[in-house]
Each structure stands twice: as C-alpha cells, then as structure tokens.
N, C-alpha and C positions, 0 to 999 in steps of 0.2 A: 430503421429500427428505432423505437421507442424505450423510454426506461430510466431509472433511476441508477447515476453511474456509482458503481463501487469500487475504493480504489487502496491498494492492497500493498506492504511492504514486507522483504523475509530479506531476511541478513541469514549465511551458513559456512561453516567455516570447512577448514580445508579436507578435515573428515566427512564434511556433509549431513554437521549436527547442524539444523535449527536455535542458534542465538538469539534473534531475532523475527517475531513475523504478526504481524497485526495488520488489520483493514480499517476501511470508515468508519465501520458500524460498532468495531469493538473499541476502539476511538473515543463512540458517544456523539460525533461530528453531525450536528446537524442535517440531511439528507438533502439537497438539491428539488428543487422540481424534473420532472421526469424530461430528458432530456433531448432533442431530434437532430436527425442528419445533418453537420454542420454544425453543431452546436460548440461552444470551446467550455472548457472549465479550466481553471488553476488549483492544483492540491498543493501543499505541501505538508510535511509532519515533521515536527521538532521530538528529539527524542536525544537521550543522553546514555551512551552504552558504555557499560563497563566490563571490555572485551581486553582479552591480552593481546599481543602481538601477534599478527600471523597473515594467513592470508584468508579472504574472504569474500563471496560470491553475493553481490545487492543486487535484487530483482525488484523492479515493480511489477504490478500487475494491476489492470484493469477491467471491468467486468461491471454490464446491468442488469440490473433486476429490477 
C-alpha cells in the first residue's frame, strides 16, 4: 500500500469526554511524501494540557491517505 501517512492523537477522560484529539493535518505539519512497504517515519507532537486529575485513556492512531 501507498500513501501519505496521517497521524492522529485523542486524550478522554474517565467519562469518555474528548479532552484532547488532533491529527497532522490540523497540526499544519508538513505532509511526508507518499510513503511504501517498509518505509519508517518518526512523529512526535508537543502539546501542553491543562487537564485536572484523574484518569485518562491516550490513543494514537495512524492512517493514509
């Protein structure tokens, strides 16, 4: 498979609200060339939350277009 990878972060707390959730694209991040079998990439995303206490479920997710 070919494609331009998207890569996607959601922070949700212990009721299952959405705190947190942004991808590349809303980011602004520059897009990759479209990418093949094998290929590696490194993401990371800096972000500063101003969440209370408690407990809370981090997901990435990944996905081409």
């Amino acid at each position: 498979m070919e494609g331009v990878p998207v890569v996607g972060l959601l922070i949700k707390n212990e009721r299952g609200v959405i705190v947190h959730g942004k991808n590349s694209w809303q980011f602004g991040c520059p897009l990759p060339a479209p990418l093949n079998k094998g290929d590696r990439i490194l993401c990371r995303q800096a972000l500063e939350l101003a969440i209370g206490p408690g407990e809370y479920v981090y997901e990435v997710g990944l996905s081409m277009v």
